[in-house]
N, C-alpha and C positions, 0 to 999 in steps of 0.2 A: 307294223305298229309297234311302235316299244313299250318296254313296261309300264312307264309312267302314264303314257295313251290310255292303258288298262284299270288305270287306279283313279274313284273318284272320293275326293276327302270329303265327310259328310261334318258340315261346321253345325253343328247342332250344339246346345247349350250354352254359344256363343249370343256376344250384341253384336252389333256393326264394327264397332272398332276393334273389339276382340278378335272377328274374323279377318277383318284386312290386317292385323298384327299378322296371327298367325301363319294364315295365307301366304305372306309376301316373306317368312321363314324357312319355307320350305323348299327349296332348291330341286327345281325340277317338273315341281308342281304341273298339274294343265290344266286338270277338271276337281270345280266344287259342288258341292250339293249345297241348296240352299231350301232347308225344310220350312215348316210351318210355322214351328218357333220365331225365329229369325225371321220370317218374310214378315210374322205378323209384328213383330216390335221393330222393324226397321222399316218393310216397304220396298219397293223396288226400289231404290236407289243404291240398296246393297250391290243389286244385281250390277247397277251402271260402274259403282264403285270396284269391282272386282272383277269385272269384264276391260277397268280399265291398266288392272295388274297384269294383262294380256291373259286372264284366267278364264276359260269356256266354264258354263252354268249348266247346272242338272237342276234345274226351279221341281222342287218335289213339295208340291201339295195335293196330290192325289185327287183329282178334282169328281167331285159326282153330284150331278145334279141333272135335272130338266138338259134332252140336248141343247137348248136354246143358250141355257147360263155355261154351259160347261165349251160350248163354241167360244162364246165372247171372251171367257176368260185365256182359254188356248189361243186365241186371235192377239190378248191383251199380252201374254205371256210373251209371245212370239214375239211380238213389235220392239220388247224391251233385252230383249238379244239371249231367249234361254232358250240352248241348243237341242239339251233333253228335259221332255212333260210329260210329269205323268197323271195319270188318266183312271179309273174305277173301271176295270174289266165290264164289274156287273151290270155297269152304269143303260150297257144294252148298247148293240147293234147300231143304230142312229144315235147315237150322243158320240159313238167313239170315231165313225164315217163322218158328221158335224163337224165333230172338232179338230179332225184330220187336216178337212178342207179351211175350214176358217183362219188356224195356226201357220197354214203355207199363205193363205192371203195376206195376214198380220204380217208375216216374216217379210212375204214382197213390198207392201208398203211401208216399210222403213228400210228396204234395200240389205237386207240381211238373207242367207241362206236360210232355206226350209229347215225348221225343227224337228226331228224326230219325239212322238211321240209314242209311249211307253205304259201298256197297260198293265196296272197291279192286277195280278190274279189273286193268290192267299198271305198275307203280310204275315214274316217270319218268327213271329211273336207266337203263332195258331200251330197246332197240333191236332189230329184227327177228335182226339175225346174230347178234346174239348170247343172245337167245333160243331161238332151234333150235341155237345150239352148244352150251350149256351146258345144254340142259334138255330139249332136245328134241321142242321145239312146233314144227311147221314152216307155222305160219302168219304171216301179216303183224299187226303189230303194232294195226293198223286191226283185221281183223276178230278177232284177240282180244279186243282190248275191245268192241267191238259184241258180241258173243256173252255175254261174262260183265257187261255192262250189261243185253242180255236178260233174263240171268237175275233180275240185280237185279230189277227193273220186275214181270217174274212172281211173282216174293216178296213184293210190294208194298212193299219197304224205299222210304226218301225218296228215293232217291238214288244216286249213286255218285262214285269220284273217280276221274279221268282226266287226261290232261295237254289243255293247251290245243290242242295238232295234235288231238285226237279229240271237242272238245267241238261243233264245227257240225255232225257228222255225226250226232254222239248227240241234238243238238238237232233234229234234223228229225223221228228216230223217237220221242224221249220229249220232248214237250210240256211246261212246268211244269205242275203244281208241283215234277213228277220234278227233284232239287235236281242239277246238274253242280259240284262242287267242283273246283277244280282247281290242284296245284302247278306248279310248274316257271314260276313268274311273276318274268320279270327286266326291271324297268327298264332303259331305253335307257343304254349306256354301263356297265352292271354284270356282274359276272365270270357266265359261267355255271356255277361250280365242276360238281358233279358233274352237272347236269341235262343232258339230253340234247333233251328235246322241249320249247323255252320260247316263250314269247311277251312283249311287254309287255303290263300291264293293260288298258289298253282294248282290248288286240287280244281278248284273249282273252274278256273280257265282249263285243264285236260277235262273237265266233264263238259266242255263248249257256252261257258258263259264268254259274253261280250267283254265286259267290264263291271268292275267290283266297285263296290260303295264300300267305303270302310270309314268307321267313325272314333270312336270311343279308344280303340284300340294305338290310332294315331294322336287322335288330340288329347287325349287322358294321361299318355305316357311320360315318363320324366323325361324324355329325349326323342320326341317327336321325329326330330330329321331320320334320326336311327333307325326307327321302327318304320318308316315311310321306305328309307332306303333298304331294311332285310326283307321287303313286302316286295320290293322290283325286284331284287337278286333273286329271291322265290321264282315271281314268276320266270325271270331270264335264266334260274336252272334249270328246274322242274316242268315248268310250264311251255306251253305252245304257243311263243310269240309271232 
């Protein structure tokens, strides 16, 4: 897999046109993320629009509901060509085996390869304190996500996302092809706005993440290509391609 394989650009704060500008600027590109923002002011048709720049779709709306809503939607996700879904860990046992199965049916009936789905364990915004203060978990942030990656892996989903503090640990218990995605990836010298748990690229692929969602840091910068391209050199020096 090459670098670029490993890097996915998260188009947040973008419209439709904003992101198919962008997108088709970037020399090399492969994978976008297309969060909540964006799905909900465009709609899938982003997805059509940007799968037709030859660009593979990380559709991240985190879905949690009833297994019954969170099947259909992973069913609806699938049919419209988004390769990785992700999914609510806590969402329980049968919503995440649900929507496992339904995602591979959607994918088949439109003749598209099965999607890997990707369960959220602790979104990297949360911190231990402030998880037992505001919600009332009084566990550490480590074995929350160990416990709800468990889960993942028993549901047989791909995968899960986590931040790069918890992907060597998950890497020891789930082997690939169990997929580690993982946010909170900042370049050396770049802000860490709201993220809390980050690392640079290649830290975080030698700690055994799959691939990195990187957002702010790429599209925010004055020279986009630049900071896309010291993110692959990263991993292709440092890192375990």
């Amino acid at each position: 897999m090459n670098p670029e394989d490993k890097i996915i650009i998260a188009l947040d704060g973008m419209d439709g046109e904003q992101a198919i500008s962008f997108a088709s600027r970037i020399k090399g590109l492969r994978w976008v993320k297309v969060g909540l923002e964006l799905f909900v002011l465009e709609g899938p048709d982003v997805l059509i629009k940007l799968r037709e720049l030859g660009l593979r779709i990380f559709l991240d709306l985190k879905f949690h509901d009833i297994p019954a809503t969170m099947a259909g939607s992973c069913r609806r996700a699938a049919a419209i060509g988004a390769e990785l879904i992700t999914v609510h860990a806590c969402a329980g046992l049968k919503a995440l085996q649900d929507s496992q199965w339904a995602a591979c049916e959607g994918a088949a009936q439109a003749g598209l390869k099965s999607p890997t789905l990707l369960a959220v364990t602790v979104l990297t915004s949360w911190d231990s304190k402030k998880l037992a203060r505001e919600i009332g978990i009084e566990q550490s942030i480590q074995s929350r996500v160990e416990e709800l990656a468990l889960l993942a892996s028993q549901a047989r989903i791909g995968g899960c996302i986590c931040s790069p503090w918890e992907a060597k640990a998950l890497r020891q218990r789930h082997p690939l092809p169990f997929d580690l995605v993982t946010p909170g990836i900042r370049p050396k010298g770049t802000d860490l706005n709201d993220q809390a748990r980050v690392m640079t690229p290649s830290e975080a692929i030698q700690s055994g993440a799959s691939r990195l969602v990187i957002g702010r840091p790429v599209t925010c910068a004055e020279d986009p290509v630049h900071v896309f391209d010291m993110c692959c050199s990263d991993i292709a020096s440092h890192g375990q391609v």
